[in-house]
Backbone and ligand atoms as CSV (ligand in chain L), in Angstrom:
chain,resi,resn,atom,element,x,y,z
A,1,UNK,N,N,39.808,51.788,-21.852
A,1,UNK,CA,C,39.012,52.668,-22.708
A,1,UNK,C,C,39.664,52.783,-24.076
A,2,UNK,N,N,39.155,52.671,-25.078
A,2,UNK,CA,C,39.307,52.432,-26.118
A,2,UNK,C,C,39.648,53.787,-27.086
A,3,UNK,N,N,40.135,54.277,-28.597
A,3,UNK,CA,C,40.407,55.229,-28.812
A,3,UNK,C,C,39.127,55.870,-29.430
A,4,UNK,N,N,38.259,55.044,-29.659
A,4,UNK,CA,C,36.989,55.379,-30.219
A,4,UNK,C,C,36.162,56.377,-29.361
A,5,UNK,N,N,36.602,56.272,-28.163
A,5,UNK,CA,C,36.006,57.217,-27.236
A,5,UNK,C,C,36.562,58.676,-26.807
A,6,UNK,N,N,37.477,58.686,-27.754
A,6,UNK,CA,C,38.156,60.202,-27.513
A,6,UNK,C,C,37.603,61.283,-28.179
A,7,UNK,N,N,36.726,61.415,-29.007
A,7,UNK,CA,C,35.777,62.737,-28.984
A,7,UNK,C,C,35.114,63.012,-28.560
A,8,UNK,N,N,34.151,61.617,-27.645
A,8,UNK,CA,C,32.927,62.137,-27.271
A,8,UNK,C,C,32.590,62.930,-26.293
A,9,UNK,N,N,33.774,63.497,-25.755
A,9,UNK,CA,C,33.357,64.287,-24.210
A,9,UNK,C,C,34.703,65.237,-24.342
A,10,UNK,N,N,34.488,66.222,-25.187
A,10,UNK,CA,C,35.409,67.287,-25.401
A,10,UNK,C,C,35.224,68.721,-24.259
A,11,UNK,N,N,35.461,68.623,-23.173
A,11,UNK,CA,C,34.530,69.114,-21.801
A,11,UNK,C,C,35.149,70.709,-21.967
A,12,UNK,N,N,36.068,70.976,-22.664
A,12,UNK,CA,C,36.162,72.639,-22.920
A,12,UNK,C,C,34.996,73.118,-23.874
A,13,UNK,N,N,34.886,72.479,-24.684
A,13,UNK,CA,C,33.638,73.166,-25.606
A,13,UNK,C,C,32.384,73.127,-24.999
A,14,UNK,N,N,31.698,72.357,-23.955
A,14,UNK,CA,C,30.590,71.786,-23.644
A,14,UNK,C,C,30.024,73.004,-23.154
A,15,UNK,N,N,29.895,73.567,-21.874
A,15,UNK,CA,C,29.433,74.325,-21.046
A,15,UNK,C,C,28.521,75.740,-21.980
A,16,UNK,N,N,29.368,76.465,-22.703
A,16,UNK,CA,C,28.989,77.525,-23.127
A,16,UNK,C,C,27.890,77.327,-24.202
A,17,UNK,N,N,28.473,76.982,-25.260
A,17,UNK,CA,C,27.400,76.351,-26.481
A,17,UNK,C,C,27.633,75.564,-27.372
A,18,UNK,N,N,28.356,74.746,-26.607
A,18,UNK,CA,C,28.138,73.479,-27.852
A,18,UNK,C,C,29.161,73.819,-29.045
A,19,UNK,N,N,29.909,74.995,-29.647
A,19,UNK,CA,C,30.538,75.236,-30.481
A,19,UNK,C,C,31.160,73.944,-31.312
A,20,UNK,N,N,30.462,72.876,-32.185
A,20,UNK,CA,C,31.414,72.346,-32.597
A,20,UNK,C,C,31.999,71.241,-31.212
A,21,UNK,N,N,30.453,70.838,-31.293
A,21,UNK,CA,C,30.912,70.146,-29.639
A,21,UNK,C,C,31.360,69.074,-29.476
A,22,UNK,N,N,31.280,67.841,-30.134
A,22,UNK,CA,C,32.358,67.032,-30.531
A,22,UNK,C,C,32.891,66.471,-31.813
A,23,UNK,N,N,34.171,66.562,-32.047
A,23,UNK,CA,C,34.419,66.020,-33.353
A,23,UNK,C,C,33.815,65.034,-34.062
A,24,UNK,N,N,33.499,64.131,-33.116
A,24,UNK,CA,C,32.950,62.557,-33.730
A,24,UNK,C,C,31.918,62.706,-33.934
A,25,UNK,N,N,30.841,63.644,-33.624
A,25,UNK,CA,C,29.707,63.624,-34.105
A,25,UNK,C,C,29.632,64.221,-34.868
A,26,UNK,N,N,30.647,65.702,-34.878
A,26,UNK,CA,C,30.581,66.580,-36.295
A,26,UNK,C,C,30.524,65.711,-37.532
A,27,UNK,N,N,31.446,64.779,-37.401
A,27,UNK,CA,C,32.054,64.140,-38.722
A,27,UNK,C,C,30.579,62.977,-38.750
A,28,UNK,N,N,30.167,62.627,-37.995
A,28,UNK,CA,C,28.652,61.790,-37.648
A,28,UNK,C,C,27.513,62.318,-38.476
A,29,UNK,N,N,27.367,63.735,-38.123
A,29,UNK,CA,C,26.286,64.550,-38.885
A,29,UNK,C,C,26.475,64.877,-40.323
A,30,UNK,N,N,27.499,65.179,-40.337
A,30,UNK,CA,C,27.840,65.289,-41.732
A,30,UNK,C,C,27.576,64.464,-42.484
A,31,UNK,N,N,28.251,63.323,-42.344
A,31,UNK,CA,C,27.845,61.830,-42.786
A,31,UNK,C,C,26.472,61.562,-43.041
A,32,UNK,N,N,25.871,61.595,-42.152
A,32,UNK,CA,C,24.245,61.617,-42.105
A,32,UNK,C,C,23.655,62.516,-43.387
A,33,UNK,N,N,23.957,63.930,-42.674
A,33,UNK,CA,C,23.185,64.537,-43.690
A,33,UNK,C,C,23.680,64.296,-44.966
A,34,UNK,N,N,24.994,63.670,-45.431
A,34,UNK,CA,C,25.025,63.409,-46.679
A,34,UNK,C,C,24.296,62.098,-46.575
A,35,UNK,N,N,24.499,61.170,-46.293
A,35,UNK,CA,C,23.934,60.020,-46.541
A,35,UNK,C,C,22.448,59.823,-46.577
A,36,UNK,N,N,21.521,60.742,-46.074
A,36,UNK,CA,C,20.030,61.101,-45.871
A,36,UNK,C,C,19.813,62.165,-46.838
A,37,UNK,N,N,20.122,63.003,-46.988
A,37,UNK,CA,C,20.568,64.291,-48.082
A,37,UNK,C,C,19.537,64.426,-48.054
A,38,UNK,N,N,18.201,64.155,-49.254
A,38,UNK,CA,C,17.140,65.076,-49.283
A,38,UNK,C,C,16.107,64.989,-48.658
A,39,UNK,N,N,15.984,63.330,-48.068
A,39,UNK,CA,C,14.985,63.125,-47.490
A,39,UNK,C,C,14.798,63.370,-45.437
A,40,UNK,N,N,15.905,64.266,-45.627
A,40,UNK,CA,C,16.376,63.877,-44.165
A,40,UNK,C,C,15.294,65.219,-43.090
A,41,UNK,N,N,14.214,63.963,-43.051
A,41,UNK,CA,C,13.416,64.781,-42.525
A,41,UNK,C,C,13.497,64.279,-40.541
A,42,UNK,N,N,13.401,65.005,-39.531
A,42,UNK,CA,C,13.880,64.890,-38.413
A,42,UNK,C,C,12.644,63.870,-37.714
A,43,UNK,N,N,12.900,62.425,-37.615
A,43,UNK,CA,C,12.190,61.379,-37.052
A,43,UNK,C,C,11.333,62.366,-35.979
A,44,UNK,N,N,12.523,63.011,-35.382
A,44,UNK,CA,C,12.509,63.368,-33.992
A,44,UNK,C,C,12.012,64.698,-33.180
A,45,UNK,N,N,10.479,64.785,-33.214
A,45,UNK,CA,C,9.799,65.944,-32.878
A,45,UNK,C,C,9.722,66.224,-31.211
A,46,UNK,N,N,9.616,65.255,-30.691
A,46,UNK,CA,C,9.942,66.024,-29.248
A,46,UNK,C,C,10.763,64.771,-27.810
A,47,UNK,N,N,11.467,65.139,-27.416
A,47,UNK,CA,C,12.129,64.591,-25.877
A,47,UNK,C,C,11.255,64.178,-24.704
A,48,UNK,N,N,11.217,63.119,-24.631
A,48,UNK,CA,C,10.824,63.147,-23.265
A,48,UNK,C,C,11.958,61.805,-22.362
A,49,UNK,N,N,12.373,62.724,-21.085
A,49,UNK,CA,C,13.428,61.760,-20.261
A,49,UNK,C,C,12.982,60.714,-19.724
A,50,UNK,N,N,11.850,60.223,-19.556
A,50,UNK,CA,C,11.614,59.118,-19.502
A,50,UNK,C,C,11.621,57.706,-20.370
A,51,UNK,N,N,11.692,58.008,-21.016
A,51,UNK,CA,C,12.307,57.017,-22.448
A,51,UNK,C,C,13.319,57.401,-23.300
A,52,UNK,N,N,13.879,56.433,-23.692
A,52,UNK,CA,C,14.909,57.000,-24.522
A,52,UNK,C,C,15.141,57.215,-26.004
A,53,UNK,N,N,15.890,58.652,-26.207
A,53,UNK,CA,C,15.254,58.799,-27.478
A,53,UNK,C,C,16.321,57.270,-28.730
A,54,UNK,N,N,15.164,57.468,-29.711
A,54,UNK,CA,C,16.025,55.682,-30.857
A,54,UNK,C,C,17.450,56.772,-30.803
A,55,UNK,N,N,18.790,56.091,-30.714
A,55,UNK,CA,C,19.953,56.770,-30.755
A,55,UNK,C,C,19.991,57.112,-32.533
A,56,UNK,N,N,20.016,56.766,-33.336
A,56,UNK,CA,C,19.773,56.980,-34.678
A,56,UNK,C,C,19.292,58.567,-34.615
A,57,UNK,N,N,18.470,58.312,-34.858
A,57,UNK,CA,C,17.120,59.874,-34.469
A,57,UNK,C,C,17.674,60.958,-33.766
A,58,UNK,N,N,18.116,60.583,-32.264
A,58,UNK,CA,C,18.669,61.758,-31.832
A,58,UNK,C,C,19.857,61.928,-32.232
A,59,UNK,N,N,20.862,61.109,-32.782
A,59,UNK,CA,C,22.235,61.468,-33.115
A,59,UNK,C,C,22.050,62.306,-34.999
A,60,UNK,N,N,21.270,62.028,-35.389
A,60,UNK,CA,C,21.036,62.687,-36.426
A,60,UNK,C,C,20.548,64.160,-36.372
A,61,UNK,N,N,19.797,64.341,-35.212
A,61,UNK,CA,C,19.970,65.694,-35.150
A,61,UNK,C,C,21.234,67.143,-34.844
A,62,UNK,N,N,21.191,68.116,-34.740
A,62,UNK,CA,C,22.450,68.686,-34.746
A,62,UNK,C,C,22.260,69.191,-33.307
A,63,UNK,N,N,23.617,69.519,-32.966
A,63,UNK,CA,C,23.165,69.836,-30.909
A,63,UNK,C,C,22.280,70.839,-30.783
A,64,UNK,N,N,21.951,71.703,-31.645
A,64,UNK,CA,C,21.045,72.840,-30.864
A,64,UNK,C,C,19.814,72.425,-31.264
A,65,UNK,N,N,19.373,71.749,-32.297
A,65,UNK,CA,C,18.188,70.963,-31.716
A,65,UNK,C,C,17.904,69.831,-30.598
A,66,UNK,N,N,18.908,69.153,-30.325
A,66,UNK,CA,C,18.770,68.103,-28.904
A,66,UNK,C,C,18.413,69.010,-27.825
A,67,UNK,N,N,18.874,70.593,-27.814
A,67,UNK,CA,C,19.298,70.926,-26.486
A,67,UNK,C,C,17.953,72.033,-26.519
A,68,UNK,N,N,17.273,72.002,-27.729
A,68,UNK,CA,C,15.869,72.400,-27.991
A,68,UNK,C,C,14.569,71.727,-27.516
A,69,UNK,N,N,14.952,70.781,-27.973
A,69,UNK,CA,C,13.738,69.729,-27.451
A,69,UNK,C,C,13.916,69.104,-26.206
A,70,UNK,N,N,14.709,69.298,-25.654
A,70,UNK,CA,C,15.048,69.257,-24.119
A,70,UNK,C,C,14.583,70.213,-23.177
A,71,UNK,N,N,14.662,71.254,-24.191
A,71,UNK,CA,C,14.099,72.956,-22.871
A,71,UNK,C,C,12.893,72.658,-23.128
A,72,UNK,N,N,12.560,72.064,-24.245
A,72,UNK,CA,C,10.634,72.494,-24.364
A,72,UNK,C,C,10.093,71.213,-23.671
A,73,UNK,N,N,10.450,70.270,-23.287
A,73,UNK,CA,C,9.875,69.428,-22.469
A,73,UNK,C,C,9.964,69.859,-20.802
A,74,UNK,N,N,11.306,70.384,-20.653
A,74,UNK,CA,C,11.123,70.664,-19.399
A,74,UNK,C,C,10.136,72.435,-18.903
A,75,UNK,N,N,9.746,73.342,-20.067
A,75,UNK,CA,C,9.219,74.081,-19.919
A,75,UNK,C,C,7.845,73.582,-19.622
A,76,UNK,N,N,7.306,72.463,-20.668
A,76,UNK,CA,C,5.775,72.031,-20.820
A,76,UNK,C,C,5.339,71.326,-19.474
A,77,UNK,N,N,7.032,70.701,-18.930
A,77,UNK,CA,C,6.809,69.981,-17.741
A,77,UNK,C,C,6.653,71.122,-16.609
A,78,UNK,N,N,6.410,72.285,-16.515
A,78,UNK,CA,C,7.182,72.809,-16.078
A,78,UNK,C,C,8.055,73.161,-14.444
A,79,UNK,N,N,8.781,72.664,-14.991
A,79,UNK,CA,C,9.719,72.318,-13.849
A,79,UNK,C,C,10.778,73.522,-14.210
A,80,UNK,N,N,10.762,74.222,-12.618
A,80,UNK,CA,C,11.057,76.008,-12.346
A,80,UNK,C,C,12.960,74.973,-12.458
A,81,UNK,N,N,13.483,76.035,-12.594
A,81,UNK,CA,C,15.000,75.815,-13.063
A,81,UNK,C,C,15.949,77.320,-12.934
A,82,UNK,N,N,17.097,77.033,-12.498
A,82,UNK,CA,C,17.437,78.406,-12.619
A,82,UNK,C,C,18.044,79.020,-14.083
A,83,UNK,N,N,18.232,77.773,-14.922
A,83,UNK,CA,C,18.640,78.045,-16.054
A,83,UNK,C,C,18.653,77.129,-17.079
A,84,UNK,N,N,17.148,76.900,-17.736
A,84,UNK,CA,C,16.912,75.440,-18.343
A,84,UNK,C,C,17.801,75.446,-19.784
A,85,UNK,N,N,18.510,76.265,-20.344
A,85,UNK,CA,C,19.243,75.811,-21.259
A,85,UNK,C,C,20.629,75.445,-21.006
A,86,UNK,N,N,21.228,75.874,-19.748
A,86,UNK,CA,C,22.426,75.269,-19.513
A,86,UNK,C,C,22.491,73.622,-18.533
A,87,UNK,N,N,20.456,73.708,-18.136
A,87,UNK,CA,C,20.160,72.200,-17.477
A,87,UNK,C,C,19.629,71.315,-19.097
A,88,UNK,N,N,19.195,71.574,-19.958
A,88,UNK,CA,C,19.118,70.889,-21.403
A,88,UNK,C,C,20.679,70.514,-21.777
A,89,UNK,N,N,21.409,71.663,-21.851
A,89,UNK,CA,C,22.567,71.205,-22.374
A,89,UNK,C,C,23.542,69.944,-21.679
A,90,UNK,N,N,23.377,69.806,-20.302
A,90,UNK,CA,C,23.798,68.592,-19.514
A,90,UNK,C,C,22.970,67.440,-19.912
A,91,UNK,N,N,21.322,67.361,-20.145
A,91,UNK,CA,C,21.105,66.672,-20.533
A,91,UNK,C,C,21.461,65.566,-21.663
A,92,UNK,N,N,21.414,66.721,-22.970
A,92,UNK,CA,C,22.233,66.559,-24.159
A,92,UNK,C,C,23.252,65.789,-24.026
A,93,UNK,N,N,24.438,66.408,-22.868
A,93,UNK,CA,C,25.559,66.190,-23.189
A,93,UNK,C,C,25.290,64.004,-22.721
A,94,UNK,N,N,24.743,63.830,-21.434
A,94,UNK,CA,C,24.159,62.523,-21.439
A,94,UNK,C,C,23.483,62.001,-22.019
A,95,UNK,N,N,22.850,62.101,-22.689
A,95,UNK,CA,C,21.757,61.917,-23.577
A,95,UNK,C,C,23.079,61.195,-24.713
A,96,UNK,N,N,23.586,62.089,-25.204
A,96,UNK,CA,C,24.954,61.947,-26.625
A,96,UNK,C,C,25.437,60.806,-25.799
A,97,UNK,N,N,26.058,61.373,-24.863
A,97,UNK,CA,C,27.019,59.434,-24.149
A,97,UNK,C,C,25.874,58.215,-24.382
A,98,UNK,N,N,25.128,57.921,-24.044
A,98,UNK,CA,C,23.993,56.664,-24.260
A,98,UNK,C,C,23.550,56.540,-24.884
A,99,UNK,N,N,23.280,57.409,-26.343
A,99,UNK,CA,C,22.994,57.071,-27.730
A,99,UNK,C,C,24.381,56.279,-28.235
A,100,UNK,N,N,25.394,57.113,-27.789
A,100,UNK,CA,C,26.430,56.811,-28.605
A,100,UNK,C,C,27.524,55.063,-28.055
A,101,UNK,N,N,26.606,54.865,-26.852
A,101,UNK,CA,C,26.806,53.959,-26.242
A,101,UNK,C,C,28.128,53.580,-25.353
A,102,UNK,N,N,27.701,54.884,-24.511
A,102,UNK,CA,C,29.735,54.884,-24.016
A,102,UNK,C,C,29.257,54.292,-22.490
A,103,UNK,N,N,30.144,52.607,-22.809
A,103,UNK,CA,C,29.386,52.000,-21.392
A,103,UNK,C,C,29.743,51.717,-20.360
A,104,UNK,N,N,30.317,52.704,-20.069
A,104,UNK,CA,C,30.341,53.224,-18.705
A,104,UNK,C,C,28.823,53.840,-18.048
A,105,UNK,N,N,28.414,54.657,-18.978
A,105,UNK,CA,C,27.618,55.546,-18.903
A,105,UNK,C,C,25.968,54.857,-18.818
A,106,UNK,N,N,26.038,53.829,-20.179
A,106,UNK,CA,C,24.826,53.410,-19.946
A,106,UNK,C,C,24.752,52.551,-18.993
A,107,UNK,N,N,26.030,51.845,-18.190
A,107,UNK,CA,C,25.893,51.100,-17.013
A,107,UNK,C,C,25.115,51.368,-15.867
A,108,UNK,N,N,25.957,52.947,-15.808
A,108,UNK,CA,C,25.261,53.618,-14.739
A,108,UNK,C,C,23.649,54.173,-14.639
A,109,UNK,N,N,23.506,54.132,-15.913
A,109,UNK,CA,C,22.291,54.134,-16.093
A,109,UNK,C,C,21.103,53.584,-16.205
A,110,UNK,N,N,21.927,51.747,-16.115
A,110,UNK,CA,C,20.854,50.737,-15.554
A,110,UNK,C,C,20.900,50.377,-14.414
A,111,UNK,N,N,22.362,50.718,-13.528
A,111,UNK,CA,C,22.326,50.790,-12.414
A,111,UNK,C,C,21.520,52.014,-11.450
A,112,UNK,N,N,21.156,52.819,-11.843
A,112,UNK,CA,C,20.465,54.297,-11.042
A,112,UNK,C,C,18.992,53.789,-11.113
A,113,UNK,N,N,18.424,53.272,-12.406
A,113,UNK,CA,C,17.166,52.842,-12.699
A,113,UNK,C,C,16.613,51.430,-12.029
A,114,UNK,N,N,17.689,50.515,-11.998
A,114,UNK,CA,C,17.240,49.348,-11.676
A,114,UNK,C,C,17.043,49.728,-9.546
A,115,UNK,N,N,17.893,50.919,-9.179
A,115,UNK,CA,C,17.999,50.733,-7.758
A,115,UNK,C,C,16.245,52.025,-7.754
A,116,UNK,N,N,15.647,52.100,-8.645
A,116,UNK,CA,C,14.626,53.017,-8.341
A,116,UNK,C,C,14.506,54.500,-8.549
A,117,UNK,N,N,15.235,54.842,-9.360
A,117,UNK,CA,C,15.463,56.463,-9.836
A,117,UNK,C,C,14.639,56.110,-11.415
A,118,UNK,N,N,13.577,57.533,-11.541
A,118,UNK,CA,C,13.522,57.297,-12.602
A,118,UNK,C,C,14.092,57.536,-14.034
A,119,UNK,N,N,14.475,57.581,-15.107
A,119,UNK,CA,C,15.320,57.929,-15.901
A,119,UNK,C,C,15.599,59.316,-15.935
A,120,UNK,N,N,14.401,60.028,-15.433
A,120,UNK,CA,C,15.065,61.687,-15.881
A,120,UNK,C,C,15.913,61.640,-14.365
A,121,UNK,N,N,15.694,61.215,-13.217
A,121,UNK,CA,C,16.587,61.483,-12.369
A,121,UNK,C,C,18.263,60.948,-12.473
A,122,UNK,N,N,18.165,59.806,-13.041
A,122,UNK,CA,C,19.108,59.229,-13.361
A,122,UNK,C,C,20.172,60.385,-14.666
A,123,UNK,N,N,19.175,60.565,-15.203
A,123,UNK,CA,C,20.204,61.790,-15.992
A,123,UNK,C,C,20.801,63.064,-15.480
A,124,UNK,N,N,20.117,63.208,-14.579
A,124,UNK,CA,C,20.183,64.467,-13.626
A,124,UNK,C,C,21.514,63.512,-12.751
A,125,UNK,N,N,21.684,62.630,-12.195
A,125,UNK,CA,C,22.604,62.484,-11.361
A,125,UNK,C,C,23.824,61.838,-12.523
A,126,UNK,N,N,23.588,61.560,-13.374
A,126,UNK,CA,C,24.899,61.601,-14.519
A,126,UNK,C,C,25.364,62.831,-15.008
A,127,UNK,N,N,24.395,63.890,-15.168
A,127,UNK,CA,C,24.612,64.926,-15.577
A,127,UNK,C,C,25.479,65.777,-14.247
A,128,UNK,N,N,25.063,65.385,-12.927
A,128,UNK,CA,C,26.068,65.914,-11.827
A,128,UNK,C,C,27.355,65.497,-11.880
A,129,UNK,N,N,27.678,64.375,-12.415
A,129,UNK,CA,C,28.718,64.165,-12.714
A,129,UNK,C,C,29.828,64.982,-13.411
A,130,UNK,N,N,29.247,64.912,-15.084
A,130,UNK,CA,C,29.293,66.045,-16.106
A,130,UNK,C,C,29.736,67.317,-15.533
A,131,UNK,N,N,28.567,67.778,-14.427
A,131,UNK,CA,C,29.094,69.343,-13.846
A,131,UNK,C,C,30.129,69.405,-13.072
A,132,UNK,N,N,30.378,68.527,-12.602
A,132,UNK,CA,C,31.534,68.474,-11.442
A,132,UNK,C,C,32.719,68.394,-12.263
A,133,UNK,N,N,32.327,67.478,-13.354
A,133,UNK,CA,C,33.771,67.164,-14.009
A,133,UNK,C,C,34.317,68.978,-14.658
A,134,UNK,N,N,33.196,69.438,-15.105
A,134,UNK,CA,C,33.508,70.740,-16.117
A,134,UNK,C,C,34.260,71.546,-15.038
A,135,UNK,N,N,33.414,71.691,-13.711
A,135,UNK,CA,C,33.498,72.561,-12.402
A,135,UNK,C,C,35.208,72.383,-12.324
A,136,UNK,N,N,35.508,71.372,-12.352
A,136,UNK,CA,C,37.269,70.570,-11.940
A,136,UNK,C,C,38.248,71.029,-13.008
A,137,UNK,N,N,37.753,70.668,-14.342
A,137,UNK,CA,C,38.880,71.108,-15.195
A,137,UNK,C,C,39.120,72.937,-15.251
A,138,UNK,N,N,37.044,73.250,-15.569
A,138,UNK,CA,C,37.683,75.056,-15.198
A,138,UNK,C,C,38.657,75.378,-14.375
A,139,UNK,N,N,38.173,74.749,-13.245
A,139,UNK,CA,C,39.093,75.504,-11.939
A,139,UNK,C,C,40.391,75.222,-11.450
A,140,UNK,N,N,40.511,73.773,-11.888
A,140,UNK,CA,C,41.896,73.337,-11.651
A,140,UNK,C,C,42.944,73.791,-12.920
A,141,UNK,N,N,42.187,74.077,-13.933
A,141,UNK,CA,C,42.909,74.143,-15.176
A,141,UNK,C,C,43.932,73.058,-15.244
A,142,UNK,N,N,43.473,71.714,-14.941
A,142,UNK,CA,C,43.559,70.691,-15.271
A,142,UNK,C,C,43.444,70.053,-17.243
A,143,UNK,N,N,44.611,70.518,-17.570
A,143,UNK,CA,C,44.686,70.241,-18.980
A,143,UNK,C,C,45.274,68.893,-19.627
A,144,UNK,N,N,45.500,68.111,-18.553
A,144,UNK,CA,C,46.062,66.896,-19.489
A,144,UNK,C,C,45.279,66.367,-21.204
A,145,UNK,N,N,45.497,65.544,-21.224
A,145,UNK,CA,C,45.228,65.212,-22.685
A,145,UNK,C,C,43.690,64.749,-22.542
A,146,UNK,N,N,43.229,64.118,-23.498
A,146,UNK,CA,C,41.344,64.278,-23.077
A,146,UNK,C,C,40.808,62.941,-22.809
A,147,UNK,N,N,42.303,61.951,-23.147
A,147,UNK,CA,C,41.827,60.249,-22.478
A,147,UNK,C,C,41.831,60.995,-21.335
A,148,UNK,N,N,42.983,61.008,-20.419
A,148,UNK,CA,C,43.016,61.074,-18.737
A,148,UNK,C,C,41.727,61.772,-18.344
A,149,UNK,N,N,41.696,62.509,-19.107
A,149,UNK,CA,C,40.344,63.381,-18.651
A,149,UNK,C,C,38.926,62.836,-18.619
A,150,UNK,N,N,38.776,62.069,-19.755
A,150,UNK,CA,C,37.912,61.366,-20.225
A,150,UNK,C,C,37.515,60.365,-18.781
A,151,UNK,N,N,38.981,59.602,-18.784
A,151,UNK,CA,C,38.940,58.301,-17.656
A,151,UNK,C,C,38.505,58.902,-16.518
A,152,UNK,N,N,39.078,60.356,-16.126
A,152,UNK,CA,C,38.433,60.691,-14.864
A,152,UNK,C,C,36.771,60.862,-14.688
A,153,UNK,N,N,36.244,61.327,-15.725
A,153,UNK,CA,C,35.159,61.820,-15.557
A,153,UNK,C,C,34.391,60.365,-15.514
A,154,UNK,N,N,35.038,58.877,-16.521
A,154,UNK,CA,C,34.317,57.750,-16.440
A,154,UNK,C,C,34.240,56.945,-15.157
A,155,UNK,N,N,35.453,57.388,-14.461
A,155,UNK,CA,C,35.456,56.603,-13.094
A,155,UNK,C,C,34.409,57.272,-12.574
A,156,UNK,N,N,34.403,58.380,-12.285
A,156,UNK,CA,C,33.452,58.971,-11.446
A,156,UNK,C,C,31.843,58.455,-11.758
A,157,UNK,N,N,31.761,58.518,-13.233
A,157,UNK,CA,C,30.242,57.712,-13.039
A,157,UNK,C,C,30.187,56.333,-12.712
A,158,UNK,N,N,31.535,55.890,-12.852
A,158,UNK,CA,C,31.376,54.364,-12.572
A,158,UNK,C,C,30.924,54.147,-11.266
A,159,UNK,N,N,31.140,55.654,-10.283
A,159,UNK,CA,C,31.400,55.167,-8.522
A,159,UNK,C,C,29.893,55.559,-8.237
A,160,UNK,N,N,28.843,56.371,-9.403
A,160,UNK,CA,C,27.791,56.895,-8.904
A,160,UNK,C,C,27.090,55.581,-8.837
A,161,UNK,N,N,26.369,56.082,-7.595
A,161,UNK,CA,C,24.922,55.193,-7.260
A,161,UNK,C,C,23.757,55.821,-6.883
A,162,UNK,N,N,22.577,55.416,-6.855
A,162,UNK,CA,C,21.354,55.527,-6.275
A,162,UNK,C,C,21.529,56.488,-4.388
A,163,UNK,N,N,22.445,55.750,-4.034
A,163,UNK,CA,C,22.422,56.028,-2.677
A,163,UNK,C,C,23.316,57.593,-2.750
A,164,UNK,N,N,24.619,57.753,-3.380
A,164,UNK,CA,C,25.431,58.658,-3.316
A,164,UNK,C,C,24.387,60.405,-4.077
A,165,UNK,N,N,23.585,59.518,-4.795
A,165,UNK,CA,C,23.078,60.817,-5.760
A,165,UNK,C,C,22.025,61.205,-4.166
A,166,UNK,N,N,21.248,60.110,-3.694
A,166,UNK,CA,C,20.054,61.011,-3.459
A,166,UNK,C,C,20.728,61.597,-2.263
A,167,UNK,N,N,21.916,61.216,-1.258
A,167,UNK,CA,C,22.651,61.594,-0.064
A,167,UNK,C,C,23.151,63.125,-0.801
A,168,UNK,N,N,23.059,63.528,-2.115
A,168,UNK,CA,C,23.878,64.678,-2.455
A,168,UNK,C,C,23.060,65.491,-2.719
A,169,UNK,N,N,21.707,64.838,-2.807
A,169,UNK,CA,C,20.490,65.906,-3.160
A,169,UNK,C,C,20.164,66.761,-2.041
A,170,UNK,N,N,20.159,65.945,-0.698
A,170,UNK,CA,C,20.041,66.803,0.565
A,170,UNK,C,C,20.404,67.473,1.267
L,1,ZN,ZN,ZN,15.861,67.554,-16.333
């Protein structure tokens, strides 16, 4: 794993709100909005998990709009939830890995699809990942540095499959 991949999954900030949720994109958006400056009107009016959003488009937006247009699809869909902004924000947080092309992630994500999951499920069982990983560092207070951390959370999607997600659904 490469060093390019050390902001993108800053898993203390994630859970609550996004505060400044990863460096590399902070410095990403910024960029953007300077580099787009006046015309930077948002490609990107609404989410849907079945396709994926152009990574351009969604990385140009700022996280609390990704994690906006995520609740309002799953409201319109509506699919009952016990808490659709902290299930948007997992989205998001996958959603950011496969725009940003961290490929581990999109592996697993042609692997979940190609075995018959459809993409929003497939995010949902990457995003279990995500929770487990957050679930581990809260509780273990597991603080090493944020490669090791990083690598753990990448193995783990590396090991997900089709078979392990839907055996965990039941
Ligand atoms: Zn969903």
């Amino acid at each position: 794993m490469g060093r390019k991949n050390r902001h993108i999954f800053q898993i203390e900030t994630l859970p609550l709100g996004c505060d400044g949720c990863t460096g590399a994109m902070m410095v990403r958006s910024v960029k953007l909005a300077n580099d787009t400056h006046s015309q930077r009107t948002c490609s990107m009016k609404t989410y849907n998990p079945e396709s994926a959003p152009e990574p351009e488009a969604w990385l140009e937006l700022d996280e609390q709009e990704r994690i906006v247009l995520v609740e309002a699809w799953h409201r319109a869909a509506h699919i009952k939830l016990p808490n659709v902004t902290a299930h948007a924000a997992f989205h998001t947080i996958v959603e950011n890995q496969i725009a940003l092309n961290l490929e581990p992630v999109v592996r697993a994500m042609h692997r979940l699809t190609t075995a018959g999951l459809t993409r929003h499920d497939a995010i949902h069982a990457i995003a279990s990942v995500v929770a487990e990983h957050v679930f581990d560092v809260l509780n273990t207070g597991k603080r090493d540095d944020t490669d090791a951390s990083q690598a753990r959370y990448l193995a783990a999607v590396e090991r997900l499959t089709a078979a392990t997600w839907r055996e965990s659904g039941d």
